[in-house]
C-alpha positions in Angstrom: -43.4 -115.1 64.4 -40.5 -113.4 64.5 -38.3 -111.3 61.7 -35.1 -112.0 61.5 -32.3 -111.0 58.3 -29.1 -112.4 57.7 -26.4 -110.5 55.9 -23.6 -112.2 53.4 -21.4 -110.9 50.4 -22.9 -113.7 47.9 -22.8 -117.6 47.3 -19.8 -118.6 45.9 -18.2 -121.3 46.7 -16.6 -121.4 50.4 -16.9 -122.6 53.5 -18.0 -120.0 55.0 -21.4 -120.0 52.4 -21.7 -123.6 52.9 -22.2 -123.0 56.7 -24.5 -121.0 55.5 -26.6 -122.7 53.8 -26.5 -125.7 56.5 -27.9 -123.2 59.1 -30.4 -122.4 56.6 -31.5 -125.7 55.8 -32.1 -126.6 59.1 -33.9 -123.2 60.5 -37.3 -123.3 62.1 -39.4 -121.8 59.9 -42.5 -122.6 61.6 -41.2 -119.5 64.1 -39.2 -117.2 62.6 -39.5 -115.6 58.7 -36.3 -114.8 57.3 -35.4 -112.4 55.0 -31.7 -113.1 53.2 -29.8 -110.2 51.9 -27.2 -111.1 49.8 -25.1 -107.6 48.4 -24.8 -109.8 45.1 -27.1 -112.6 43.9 -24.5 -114.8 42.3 -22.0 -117.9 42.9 -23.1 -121.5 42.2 -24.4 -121.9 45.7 -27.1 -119.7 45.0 -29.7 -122.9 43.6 -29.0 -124.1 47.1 -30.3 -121.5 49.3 -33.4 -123.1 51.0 -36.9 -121.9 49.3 -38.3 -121.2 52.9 -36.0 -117.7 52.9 -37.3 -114.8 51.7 -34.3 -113.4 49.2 -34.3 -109.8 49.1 -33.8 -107.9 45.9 -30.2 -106.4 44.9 -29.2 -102.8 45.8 -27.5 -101.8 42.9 -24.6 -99.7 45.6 -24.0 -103.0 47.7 -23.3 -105.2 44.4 -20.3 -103.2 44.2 -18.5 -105.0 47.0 -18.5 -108.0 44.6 -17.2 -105.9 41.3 -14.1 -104.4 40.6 -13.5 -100.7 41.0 -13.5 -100.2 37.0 -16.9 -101.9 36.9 -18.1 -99.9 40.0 -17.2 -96.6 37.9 -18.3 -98.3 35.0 -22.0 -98.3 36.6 -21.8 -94.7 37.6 -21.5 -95.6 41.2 -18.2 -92.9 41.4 -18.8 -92.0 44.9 -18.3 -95.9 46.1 -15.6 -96.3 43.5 -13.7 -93.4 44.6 -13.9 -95.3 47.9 -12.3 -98.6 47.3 -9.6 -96.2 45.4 -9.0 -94.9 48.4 -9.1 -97.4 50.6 -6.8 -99.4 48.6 -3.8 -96.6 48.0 -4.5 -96.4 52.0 -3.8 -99.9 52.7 -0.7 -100.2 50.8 0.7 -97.0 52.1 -0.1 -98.3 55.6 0.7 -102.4 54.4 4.0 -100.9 53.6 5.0 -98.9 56.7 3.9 -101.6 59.3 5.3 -104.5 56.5 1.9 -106.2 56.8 1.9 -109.5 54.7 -1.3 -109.3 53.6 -3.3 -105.7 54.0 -6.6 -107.0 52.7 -8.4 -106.8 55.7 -7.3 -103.3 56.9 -8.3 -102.2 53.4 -11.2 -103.8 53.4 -12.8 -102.0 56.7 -11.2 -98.3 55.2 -13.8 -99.3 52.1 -16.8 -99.9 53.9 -15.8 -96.4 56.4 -15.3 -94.3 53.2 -18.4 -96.2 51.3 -21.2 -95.8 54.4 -21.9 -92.3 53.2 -23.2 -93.6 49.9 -25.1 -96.5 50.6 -29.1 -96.5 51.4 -30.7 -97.9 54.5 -33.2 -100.7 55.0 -36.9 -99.5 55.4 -37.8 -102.8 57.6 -37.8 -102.8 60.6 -36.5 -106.6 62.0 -36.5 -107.8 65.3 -33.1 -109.7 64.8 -30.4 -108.8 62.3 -27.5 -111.5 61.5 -24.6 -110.3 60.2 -22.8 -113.2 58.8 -19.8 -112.3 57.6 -16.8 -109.7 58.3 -16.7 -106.9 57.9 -20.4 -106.0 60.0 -21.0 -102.3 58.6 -24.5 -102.9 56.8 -26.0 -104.2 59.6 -23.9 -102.5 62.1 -24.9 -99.0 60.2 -27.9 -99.4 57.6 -30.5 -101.7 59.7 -32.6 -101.2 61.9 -33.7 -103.8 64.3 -34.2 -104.7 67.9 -31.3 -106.6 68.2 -28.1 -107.4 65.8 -25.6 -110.2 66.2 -22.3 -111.2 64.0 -20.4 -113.5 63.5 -16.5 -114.3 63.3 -15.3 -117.1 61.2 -11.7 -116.5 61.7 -8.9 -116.2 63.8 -8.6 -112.5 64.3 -5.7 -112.7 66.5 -3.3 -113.2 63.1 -5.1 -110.9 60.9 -4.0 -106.6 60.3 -7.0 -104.5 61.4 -7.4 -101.3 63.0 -8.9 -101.8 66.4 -10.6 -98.9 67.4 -12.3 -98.4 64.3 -13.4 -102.3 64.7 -14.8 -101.5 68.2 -16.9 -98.8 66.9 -18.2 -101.6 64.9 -18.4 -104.4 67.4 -20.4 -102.6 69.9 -23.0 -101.8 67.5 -23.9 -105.5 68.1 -25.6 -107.2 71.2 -23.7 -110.5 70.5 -21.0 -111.7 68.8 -20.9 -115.5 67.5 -17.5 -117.5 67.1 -17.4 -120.9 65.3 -15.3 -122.4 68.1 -14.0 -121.5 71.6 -10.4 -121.6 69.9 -11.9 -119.3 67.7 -13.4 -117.2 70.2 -10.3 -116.7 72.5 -8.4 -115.1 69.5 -10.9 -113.0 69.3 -10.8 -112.0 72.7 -7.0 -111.7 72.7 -7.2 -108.5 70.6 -11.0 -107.4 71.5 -10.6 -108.5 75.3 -13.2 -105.7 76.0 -16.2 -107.6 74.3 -16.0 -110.4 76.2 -19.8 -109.9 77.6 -20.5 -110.2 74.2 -19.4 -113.3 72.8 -20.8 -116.8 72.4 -19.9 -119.7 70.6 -22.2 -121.8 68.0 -20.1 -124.4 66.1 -21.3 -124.2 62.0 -24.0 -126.4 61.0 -22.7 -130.1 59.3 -25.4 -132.0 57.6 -23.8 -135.7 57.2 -26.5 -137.0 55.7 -26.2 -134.4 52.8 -22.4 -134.6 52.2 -22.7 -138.5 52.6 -25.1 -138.2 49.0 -23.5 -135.2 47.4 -20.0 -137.6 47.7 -22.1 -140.1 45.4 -22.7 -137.9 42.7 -21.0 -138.1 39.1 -18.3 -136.1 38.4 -15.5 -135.9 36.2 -12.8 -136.7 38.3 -8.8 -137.8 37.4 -8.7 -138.8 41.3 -10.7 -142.3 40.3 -8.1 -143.9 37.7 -5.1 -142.3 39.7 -3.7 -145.2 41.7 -0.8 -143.0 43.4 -0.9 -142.0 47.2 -3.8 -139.2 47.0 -4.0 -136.1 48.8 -6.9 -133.8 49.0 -7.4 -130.1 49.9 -10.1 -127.5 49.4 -9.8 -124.3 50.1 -9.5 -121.0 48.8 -6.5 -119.9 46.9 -4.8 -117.3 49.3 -2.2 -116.6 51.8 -4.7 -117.7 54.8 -4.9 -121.9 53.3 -1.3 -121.6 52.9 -1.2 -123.5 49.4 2.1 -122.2 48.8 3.5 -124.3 51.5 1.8 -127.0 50.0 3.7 -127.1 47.2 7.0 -126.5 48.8 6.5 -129.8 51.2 5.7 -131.4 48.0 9.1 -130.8 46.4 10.3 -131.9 49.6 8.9 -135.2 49.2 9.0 -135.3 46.3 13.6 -134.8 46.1 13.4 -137.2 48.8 11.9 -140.4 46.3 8.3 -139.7 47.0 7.0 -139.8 43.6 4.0 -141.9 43.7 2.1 -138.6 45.7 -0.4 -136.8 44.0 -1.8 -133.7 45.7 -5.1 -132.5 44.4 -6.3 -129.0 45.0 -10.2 -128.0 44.2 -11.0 -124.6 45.3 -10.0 -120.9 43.0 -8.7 -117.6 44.6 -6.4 -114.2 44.2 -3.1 -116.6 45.1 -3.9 -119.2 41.8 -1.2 -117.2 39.3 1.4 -117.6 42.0 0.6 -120.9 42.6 0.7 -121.9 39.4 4.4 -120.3 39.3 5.5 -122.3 42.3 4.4 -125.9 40.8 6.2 -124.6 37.1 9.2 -123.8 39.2 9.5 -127.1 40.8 8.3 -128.6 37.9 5.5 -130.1 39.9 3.1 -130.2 37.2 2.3 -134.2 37.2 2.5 -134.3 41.7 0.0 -130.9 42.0 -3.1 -130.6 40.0 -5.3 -127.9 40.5 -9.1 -128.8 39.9 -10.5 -125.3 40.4 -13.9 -124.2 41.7 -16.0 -127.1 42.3 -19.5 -126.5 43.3 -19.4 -130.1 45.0 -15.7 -130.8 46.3 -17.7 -134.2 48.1 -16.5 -136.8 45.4 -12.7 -135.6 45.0 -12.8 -135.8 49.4 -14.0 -139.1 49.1 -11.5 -140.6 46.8 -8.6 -139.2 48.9 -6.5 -141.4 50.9 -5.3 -138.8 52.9 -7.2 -134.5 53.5 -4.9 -132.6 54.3 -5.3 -128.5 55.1 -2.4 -126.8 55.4 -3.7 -123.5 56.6 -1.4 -120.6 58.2 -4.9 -119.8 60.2 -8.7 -120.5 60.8 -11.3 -119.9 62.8 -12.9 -123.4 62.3 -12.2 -125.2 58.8 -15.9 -126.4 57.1 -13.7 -128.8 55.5 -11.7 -130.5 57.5 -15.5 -131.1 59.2 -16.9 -132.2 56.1 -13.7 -134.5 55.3 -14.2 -136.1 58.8 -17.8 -136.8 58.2 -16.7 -138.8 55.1 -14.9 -141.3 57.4 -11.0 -139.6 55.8 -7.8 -139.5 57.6 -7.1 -135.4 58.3 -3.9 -133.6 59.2 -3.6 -130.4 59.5 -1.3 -127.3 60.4 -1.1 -126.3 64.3 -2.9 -123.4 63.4 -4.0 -121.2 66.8 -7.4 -123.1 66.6 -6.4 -126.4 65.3 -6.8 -127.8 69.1 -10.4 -127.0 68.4 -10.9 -128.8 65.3 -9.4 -132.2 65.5 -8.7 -134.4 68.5 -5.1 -135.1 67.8 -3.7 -138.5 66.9 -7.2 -139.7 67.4 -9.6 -138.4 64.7 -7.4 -136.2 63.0 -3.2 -135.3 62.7 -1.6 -132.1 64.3 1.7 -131.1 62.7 3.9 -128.1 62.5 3.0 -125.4 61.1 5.8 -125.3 58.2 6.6 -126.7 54.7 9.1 -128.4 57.0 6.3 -129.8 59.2 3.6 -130.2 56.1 6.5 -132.7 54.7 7.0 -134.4 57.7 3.5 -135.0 58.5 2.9 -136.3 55.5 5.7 -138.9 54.8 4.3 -140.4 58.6 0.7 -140.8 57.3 2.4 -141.7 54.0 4.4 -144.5 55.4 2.2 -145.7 58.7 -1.1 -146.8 57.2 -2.3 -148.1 60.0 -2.5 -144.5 61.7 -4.7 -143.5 58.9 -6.9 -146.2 59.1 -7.4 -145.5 63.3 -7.8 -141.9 62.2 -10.6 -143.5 59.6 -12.2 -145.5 61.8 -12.7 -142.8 64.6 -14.0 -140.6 62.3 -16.2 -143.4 60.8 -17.6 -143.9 64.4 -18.1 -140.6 65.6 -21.3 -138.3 65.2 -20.6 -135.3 63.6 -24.3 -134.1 63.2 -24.9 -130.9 65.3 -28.2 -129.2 64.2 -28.8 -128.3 68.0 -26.2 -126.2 67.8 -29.1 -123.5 66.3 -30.9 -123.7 69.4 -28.0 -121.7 70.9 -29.0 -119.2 68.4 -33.3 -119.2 69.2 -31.7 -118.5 73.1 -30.2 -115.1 71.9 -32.8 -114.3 69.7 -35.5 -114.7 72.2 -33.6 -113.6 75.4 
């Protein structure tokens, strides 16, 4: 039996935790043990992690990636805190020069490079290491095992990071696993280099599971709301591009579209501005914002249209998940948007503006029979994809 660890932040809610938790529902535990080290045991995922994994204790330093810098100094940790201090006056300085719209990801590798000093190795030693999620340093740096692999959820080819201190990184690892081949070829546009590297292992969908969690009870405004209904969850930040959201709404909406309702579940940095936007346009009946939802599967279901208005992804979970539940999905021409609906047959490609949100949506809107081939495609297509792991047992026992 082979050891293997995998590596994440926490369990909130997001996609990228509820891929997560589908690869590790469906694991082979018959050959492989698995240790999971999560840097902070918290986020209403965390009864869902499956009780085959072993979950490693906290590290007190490594919870600090999940705290904010007054709370790191506030628990003595004043090397790691002067770190993210640091990192952060860095990454505006630099955010600021280069007029980079969002710096979070350039500051975010200068905090693990300053923090590494400070933060304790792993006494096992593990014949596979999986680090699942951006940015790789504690496997990269603080584990030792026989092989490492990470993964890239994203599209890298749109986000502000410094490249040479990301290859240092990057070729710490023996593989690197994209979500999708869209996915992967950003990659490969800015990392060209580690192209012997990469392979591609879609994330694990479980239609069985999201077909009963969309049954459950919940308090939901959706069910006694007979207007045109419009579902997206995502996170709250400049990557789901709610913000546009809202401006194609007022579009619609000064054009006599005033029997759409567009419901949001999800919670992020981005929510104050948001909720400035729909004040603004005065938006407050059209836009409702349901917040963190541990299960989004109920809100999907009652939709009549999902719509994810991204500015990028690597591979949306829930556009997946929405598809599984037999919905009509358009979304933005992202980079990788190729690679996550068929267009015009299971899903509905439009531009990539508030201009194009609008536009995309006043054609669903108006031509119901186009949803209802979208629907139907969906309804008779197999989205299952367990095998997808086995992919993953080739690399770990090359």
């Amino acid at each position: 039996m082979k050891n293997i660890l995998i590596a994440s932040f926490d369990m909130e809610v997001g996609g990228v935790e509820r891929s997560l938790i589908s690869m590790l529902e469906n694991f082979d535990y018959q050959k492989y043990a698995v240790d999971l080290m999560l840097y902070r045991h918290q986020g209403d995922f965390m009864n869902l992690v499956s009780d085959q994994v072993n979950l490693l204790d906290e590290i007190p330093k490594y919870t600090t990636f999940r705290k904010s810098i007054s709370e790191t100094l506030k628990d003595r940790q004043y090397g790691i805190g002067l770190s993210r201090i640091l990192s952060k006056m860095n990454a505006h300085f630099v955010g600021k020069i280069k007029g980079v719209a969002e710096p979070g990801y350039y500051q975010m590798q200068l905090m693990w490079k300053y923090a590494l000093p400070f933060l304790p190795k792993i006494d096992k030693e593990y014949d596979v290491a999986v680090s699942y999620l951006w940015p790789h340093y504690f496997v990269a740096d603080k584990v030792r095992a026989r092989k490492k692999i990470a993964w890239i959820h994203t599209d890298y080819s749109t986000i502000e990071t410094d490249i040479n201190t990301d290859l240092k990184m990057w070729n710490k690892f023996d593989h690197i696993v994209a979500v999708s081949e869209a996915c992967k070829n950003s990659f490969l546009k800015k990392y060209s280099e580690l192209e012997h590297k990469i392979i591609v292992i879609e994330n694990i969908t479980s239609p069985d599971f999201i077909r009963k969690m969309a049954n459950e009870e919940v308090e939901n405004p959706m069910v006694s709301d007979n207007r045109f209904k419009i579902v997206t969850v995502a996170r709250l930040s400049h990557a789901k591009g709610i913000d546009n959201a809202v401006k194609a709404l007022k579009r619609l909406k000064d054009k006599g579209y005033n029997d759409i309702a567009w419901y949001v579940v999800g919670y992020g940095g981005d929510e104050p501005m948001i909720k400035d936007l729909i004040k603004k346009f005065k938006l407050e009946d059209n836009l409702i914002l349901l917040g963190k939802q541990t299960n989004p599967y109920p809100y999907m279901k009652e939709a009549d249209l999902y719509v994810q208005p991204s500015r990028y992804e690597g591979k949306a979970v829930t556009v997946g998940e929405a598809q599984i539940l037999s919905k009509p999905v358009m979304i933005t021409n992202y980079i990788t948007a190729a690679s996550q609906v068929k267009d015009r047959v299971d899903g509905y490609i439009t531009d990539l503006s508030v201009e194009g949100i609008a536009d995309g949506i006043e054609k669903l809107y108006k031509t119901p029979t186009i949803r209802e081939q979208l629907s139907n495609n969906c309804n008779s297509t197999d989205y299952s994809n367990s095998y997808e792991l086995n992919k993953l047992y080739s690399v770990i026992n090359d």
